[in-house]
C-alpha positions as CSV (number, residue, x, y, z in Angstrom):
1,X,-0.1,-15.7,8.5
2,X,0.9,-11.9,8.0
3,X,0.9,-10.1,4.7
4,X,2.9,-7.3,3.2
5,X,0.3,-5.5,2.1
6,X,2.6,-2.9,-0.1
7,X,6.1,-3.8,-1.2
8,X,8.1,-3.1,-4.6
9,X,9.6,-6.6,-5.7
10,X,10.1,-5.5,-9.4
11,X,12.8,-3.0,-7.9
12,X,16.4,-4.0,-8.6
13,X,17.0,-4.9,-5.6
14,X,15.6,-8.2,-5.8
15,X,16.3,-9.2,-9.3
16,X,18.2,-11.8,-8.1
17,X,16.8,-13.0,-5.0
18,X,13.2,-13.4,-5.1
19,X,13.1,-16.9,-4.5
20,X,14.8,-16.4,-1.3
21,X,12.5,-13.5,-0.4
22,X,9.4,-15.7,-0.8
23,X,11.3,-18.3,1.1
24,X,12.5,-15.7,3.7
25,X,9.1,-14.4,4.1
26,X,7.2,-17.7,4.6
27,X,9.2,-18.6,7.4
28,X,8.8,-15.6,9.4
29,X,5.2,-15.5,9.2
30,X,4.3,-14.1,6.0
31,X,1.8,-15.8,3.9
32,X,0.8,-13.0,1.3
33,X,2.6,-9.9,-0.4
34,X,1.5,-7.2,-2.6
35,X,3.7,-6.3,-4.9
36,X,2.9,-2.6,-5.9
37,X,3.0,-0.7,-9.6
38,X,4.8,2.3,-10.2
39,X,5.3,2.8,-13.7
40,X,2.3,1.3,-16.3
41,X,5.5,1.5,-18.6
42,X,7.1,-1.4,-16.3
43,X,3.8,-3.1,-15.0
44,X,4.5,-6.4,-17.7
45,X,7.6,-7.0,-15.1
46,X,4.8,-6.6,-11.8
47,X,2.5,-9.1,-13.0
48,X,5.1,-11.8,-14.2
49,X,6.2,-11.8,-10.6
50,X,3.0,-11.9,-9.6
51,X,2.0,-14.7,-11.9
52,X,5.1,-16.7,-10.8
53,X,4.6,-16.6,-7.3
54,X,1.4,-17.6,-5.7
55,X,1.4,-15.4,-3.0
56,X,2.1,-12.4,-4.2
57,X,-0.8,-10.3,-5.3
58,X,-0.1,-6.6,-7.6
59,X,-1.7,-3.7,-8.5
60,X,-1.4,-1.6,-11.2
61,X,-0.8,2.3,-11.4
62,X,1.2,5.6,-11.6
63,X,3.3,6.8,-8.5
64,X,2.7,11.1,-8.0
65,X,6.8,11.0,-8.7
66,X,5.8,9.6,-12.3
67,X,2.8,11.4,-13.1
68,X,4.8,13.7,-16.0
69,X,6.8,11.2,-17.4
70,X,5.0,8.4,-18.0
71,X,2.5,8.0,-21.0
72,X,-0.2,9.6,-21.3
73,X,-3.4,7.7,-20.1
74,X,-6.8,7.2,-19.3
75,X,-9.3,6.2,-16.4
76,X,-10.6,3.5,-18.8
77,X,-6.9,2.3,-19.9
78,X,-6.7,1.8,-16.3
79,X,-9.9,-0.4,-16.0
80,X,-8.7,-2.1,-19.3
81,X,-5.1,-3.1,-17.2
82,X,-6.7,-3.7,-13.8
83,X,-9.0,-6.5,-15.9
84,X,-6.1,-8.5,-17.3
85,X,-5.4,-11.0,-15.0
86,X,-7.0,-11.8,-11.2
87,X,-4.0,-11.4,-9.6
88,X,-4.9,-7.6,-10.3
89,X,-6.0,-6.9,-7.1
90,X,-5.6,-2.9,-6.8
91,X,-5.1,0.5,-8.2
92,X,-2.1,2.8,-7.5
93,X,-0.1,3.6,-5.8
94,X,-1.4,7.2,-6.6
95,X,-2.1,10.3,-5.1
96,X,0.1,13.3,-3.7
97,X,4.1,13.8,-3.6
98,X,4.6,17.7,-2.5
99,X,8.2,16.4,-0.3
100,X,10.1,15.6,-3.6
101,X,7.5,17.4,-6.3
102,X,9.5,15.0,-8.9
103,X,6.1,16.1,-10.8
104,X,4.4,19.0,-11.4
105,X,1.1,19.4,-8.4
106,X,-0.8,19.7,-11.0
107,X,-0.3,16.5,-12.9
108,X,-0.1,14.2,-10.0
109,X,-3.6,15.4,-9.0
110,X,-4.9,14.8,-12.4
111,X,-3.4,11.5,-12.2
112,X,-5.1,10.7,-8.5
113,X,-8.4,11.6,-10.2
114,X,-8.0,9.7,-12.8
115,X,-7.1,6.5,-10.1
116,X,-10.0,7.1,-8.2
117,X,-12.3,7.0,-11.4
118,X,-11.0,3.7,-12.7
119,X,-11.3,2.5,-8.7
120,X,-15.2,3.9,-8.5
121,X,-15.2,2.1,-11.8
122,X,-13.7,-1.5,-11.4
123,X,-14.5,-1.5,-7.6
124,X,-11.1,-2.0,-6.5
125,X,-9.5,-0.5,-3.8
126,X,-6.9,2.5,-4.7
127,X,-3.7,2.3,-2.5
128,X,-3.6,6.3,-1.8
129,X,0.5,7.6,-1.2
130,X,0.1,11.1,0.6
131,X,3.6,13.0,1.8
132,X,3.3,16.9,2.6
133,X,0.0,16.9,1.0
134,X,-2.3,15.8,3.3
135,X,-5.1,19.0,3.2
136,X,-4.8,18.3,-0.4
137,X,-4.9,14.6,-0.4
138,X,-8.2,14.9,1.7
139,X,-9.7,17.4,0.1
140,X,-9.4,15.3,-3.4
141,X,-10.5,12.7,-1.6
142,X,-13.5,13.9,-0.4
143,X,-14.8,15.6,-3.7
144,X,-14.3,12.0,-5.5
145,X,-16.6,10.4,-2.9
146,X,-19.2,12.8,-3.6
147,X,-19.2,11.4,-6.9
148,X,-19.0,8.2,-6.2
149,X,-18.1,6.0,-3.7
150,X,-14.9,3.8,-4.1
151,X,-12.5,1.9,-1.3
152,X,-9.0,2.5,-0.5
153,X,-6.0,2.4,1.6
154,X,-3.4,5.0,2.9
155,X,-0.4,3.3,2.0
156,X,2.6,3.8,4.4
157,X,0.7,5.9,6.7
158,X,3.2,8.4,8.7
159,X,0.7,11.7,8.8
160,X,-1.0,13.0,11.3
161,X,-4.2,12.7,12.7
162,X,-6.7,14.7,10.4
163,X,-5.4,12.3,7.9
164,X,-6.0,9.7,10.2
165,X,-9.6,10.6,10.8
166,X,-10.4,11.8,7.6
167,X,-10.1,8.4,5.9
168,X,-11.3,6.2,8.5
169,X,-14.1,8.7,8.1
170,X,-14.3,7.8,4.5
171,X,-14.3,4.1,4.9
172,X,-10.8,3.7,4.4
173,X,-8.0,1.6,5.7
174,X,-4.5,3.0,7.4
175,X,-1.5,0.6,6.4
176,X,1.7,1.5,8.8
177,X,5.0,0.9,7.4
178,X,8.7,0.2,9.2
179,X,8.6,3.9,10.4
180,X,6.2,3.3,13.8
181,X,9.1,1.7,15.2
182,X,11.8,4.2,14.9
183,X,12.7,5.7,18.2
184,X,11.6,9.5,16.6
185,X,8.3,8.3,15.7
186,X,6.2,8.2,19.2
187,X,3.7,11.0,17.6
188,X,2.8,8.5,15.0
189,X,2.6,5.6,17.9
190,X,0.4,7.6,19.8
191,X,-2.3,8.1,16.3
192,X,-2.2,4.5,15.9
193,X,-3.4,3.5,19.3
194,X,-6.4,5.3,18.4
195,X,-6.7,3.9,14.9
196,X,-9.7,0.7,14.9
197,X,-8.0,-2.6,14.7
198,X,-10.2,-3.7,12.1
199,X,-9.0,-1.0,9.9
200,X,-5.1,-1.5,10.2
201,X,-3.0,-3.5,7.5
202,X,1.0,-3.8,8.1
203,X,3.5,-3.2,5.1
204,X,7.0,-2.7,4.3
205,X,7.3,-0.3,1.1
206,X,10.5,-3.0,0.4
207,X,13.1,-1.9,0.1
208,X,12.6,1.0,1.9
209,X,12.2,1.7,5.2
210,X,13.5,-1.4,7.1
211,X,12.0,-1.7,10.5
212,X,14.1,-1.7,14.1
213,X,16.1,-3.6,14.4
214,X,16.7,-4.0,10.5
215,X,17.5,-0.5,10.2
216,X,20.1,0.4,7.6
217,X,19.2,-3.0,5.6
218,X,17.4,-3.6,2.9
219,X,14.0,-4.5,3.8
220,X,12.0,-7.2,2.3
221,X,8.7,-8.7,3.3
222,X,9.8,-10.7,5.8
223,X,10.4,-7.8,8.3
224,X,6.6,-7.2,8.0
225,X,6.7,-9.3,11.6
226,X,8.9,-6.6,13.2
227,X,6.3,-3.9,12.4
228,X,3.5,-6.6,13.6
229,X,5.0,-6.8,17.1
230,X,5.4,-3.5,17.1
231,X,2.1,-2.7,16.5
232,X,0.2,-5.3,17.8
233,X,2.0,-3.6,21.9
234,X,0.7,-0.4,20.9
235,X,-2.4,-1.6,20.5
236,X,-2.4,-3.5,23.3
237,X,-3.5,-7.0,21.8
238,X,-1.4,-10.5,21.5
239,X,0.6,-10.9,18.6
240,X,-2.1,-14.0,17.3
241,X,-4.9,-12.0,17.7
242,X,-3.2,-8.9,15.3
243,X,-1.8,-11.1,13.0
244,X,-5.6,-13.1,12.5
245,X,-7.2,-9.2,12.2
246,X,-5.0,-7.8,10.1
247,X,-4.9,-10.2,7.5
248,X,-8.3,-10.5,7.6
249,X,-8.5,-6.7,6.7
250,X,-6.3,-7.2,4.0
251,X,-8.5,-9.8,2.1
252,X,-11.4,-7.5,3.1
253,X,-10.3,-4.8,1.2
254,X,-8.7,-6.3,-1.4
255,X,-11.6,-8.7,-2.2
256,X,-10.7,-10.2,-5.3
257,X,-7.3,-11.6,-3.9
258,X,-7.8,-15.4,-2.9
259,X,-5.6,-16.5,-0.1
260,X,-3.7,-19.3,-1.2
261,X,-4.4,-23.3,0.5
């Protein structure tokens, strides 16, 4: 089965109806979700959903547009969260917001470098989010490996293809989102063809970003198998054969999930 290998189920937007997304998302297809932190302020909300549900997998982190308003932290009070429970699966999302600059540059890169520590530290992968910062974004990315090497993901991949190359250079993973199948988006479409199978994982960002045709709703982990199709005919392979590799990739990279019987 597929998995949603970033969504947001502790958003608001599914207080109420995460019984029917699980449900929803089972019977399209979808046998896993990751359920991604924002906030370490609201991370005790992630993990009970996590904990209730046994697919769902989290991570834990700081999103670029909280790097100046949430506490204060540490690499190590990162390790320290990422060890609580093993359905602690990731780091992030972190990294580099320069669309929305809801924080300062300089405080969302301390706060990526601080990620990548506690990933180089704990060995789990960091799920990297990159908008308008991509010479940045690789250019962090690229220093931190020379210190250490540590796994990853570009989460909701829509850049273009130095950013591409760069992490599959790095030993990375590209995760595409709704967005390759909106009629605008044939430069991206043409990036992925080139992209490895065996380093692609499929997402949603729910709520955001429903897929065609589900445009305009709110998305939820069961559209994950509109973004499949769609990306299993660019890359020329049947829909069996993508599903099998991409989920594979998923539990690759995120080795300490288990998939469930």
């Amino acid at each position: 089965m597929l998995v949603d290998s970033h969504c947001h189920l502790d958003f608001p937007d599914f207080a109420d109806d995460l019984d029917g997304v699980v449900a929803r998302a089972r019977d399209a297809g979808v046998g896993h979700m990751l359920t991604v932190g924002t906030h370490v302020t609201r991370f005790d909300a992630v993990l009970a959903i996590s904990d209730a549900y046994e697919p769902i997998f989290c991570s834990v982190g700081i999103h670029p547009h909280e790097a100046a308003k949430e506490p204060e932290i540490t690499a190590d009070h990162l390790v320290r969260m990422a060890g609580r429970h093993p359905k602690i699966v990731a780091l992030g999302e972190s990294g580099l917001d320069f669309h929305y600059e809801y924080s300062p540059r300089e405080a969302q890169e301390r706060v990526f470098r601080m990620h990548i520590a506690a990933a180089r530290e704990t060995g789990l992968p960091l799920i990297v989010h990159t908008r308008e910062a991509d010479p940045q974004t690789i250019a962090i990315l690229r220093e931190e490996q020379e210190k250490g090497a540590f796994s990853g993901v570009i989460h909701c991949f829509s850049s273009g293809l130095e950013m591409a190359q760069a992490a599959l250079d790095m030993g990375m993973y590209v995760s595409l989102s709704g967005i390759v199948t909106f009629k605008a988006a044939q430069p991206l479409r043409d990036i992925v063809a080139e992209i490895p199978l065996d380093r692609l994982l499929v997402e949603t960002d729910a709520p955001y970003l429903a897929p065609t045709p589900k445009r305009g709703k709110r998305n939820e982990p069961a559209f994950t198998a509109h973004t499949a199709a769609c990306v299993a005919e660019i890359k020329g392979v049947e829909l069996p054969e993508f599903v099998e590799a991409t989920t594979a990739n998923f539990f690759r990279l995120f080795s300490k999930a288990k998939p469930c019987a």
